[in-house]
Structures are given as C-alpha cells and as structure tokens.
ROSE-4610 file (N, C-alpha, C; in Angstrom, 1 decimal, always signed):
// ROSE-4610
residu = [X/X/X/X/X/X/X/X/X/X/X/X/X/X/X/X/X/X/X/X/X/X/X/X/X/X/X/X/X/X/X/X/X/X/X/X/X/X/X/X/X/X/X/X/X/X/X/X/X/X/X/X/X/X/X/X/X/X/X/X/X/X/X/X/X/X/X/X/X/X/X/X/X/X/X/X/X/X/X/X/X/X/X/X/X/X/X/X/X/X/X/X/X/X/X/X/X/X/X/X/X/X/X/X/X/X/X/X/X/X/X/X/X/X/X/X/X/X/X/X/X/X/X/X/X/X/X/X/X/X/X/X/X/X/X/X/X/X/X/X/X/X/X/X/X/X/X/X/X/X/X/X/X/X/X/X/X/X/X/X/X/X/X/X/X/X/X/X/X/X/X/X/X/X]
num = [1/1/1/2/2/2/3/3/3/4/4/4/5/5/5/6/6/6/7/7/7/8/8/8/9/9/9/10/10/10/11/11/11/12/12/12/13/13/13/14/14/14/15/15/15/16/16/16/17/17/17/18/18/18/19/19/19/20/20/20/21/21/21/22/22/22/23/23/23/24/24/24/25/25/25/26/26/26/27/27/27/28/28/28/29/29/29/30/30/30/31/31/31/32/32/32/33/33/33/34/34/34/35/35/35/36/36/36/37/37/37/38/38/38/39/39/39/40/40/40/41/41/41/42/42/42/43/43/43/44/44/44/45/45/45/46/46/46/47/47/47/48/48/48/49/49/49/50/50/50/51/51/51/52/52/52/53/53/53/54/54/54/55/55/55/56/56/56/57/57/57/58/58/58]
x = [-2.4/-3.7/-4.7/-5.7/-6.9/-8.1/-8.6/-9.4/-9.3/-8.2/-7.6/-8.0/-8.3/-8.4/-7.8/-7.4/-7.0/-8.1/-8.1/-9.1/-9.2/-7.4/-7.3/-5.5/-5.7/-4.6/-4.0/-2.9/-2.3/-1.4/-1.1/+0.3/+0.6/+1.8/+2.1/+3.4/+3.9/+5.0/+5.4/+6.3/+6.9/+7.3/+7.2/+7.3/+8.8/+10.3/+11.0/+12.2/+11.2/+11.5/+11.6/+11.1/+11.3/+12.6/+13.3/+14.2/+14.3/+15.1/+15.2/+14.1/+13.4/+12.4/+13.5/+14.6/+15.4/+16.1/+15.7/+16.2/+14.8/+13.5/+12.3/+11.8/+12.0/+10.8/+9.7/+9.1/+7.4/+7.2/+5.9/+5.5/+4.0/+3.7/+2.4/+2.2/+0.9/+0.4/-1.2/-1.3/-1.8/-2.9/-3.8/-5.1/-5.6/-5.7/-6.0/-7.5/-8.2/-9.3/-8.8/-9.2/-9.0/-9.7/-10.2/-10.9/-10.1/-8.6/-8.0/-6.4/-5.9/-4.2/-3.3/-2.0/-1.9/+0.0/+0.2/+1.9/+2.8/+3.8/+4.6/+6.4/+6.4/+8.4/+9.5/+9.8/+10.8/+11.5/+12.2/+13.6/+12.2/+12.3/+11.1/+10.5/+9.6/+8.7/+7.7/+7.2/+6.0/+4.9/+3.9/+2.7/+1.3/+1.0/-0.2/-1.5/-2.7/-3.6/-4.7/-5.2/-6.4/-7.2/-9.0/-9.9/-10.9/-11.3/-12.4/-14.1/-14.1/-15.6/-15.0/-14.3/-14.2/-13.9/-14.7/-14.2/-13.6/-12.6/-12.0/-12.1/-11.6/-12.1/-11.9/-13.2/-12.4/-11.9]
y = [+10.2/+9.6/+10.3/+9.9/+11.3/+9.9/+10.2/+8.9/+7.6/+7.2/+5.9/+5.1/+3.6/+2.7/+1.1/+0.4/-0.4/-1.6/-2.3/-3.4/-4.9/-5.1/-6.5/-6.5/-7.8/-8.0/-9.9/-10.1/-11.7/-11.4/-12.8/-13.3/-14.8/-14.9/-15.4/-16.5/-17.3/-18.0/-19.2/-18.7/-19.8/-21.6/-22.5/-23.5/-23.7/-23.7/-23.3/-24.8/-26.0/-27.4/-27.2/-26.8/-26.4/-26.0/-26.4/-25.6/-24.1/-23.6/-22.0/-21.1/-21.9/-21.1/-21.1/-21.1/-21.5/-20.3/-19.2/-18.1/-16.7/-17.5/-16.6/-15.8/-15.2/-15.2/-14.5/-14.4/-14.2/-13.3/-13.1/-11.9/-11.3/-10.2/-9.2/-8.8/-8.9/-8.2/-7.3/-5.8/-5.0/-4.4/-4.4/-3.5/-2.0/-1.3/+0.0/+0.4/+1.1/+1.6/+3.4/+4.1/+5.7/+6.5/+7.9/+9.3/+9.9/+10.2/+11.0/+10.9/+10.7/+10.2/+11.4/+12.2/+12.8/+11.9/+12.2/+11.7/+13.1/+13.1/+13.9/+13.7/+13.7/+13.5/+14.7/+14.7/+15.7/+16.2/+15.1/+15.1/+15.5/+16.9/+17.5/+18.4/+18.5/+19.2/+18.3/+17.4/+16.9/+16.3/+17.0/+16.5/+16.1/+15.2/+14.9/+14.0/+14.9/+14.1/+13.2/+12.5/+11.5/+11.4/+11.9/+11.6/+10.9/+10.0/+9.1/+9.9/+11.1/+11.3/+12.9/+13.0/+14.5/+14.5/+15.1/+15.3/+16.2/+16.1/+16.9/+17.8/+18.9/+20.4/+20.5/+21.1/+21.0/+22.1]
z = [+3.7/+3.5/+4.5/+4.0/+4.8/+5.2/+6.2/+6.8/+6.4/+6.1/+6.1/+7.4/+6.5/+7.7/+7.2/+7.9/+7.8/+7.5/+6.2/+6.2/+6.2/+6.1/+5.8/+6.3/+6.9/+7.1/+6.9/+6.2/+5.5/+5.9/+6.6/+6.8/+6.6/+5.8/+5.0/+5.6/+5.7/+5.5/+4.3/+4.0/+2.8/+3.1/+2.7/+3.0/+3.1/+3.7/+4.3/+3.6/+3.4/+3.2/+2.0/+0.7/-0.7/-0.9/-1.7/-2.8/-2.9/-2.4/-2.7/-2.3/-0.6/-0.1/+1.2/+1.8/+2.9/+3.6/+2.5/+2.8/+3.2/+2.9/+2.8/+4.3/+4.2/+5.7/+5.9/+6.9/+6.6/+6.1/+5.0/+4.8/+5.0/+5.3/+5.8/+4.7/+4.0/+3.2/+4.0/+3.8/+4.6/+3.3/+3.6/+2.8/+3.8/+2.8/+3.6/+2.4/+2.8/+2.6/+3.2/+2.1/+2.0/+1.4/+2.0/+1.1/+0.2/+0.6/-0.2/+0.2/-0.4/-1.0/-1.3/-1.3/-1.6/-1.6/-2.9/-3.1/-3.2/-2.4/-2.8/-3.3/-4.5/-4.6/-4.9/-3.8/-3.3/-4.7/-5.1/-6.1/-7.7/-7.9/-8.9/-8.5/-7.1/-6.6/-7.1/-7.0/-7.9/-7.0/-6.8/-6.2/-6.8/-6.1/-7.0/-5.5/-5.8/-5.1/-5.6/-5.1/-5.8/-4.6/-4.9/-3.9/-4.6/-3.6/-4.7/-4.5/-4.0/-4.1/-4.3/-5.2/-5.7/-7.4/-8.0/-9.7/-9.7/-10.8/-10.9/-11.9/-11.5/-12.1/-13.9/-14.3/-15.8/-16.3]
C-alpha cells in the first residue's frame, strides 16, 4: 500500500455469559484509507494494482 493511513479503529468483545460465546475472544476491526494497492500471488506470478486517482490505460 502506497500512502496508507489508518482511519478507524473497533474493538469488540463478545458477551462471554451467552451460549456458545465462551470460547470468543476479542476482536479489532481496523479501517485503512489508501492511494494505491498493489496484490501480489506468488503461486502464478499474478499481480495486480488498483489506484483510486489513476485511469486506466485504454
């Protein structure tokens, strides 16, 4: 990620006293805000980027 910033941050705990929550434990959910993304997977060679203020070529 390319000027990534972090914008949100939840934290969460399950009610523990419920039925089949006894085993939960907390969870973070994380928001990021980004210019440009780039994925790479090994197993293929396969890359792919996405920028949100660039079109792409036709």
């Amino acid at each position: 990620m390319e000027n990534a910033k972090i914008t949100g941050v939840n934290c969460g705990v399950p009610n523990v006293k419920l039925a089949g929550n006894d085993k939960m434990k907390h969870n973070e959910s994380v928001s990021l805000h980004y210019e440009k993304i780039t994925c790479r997977i090994v197993d293929g060679n396969i890359q792919y980027t996405d920028a949100w203020n660039e079109r792409p070529g036709a």
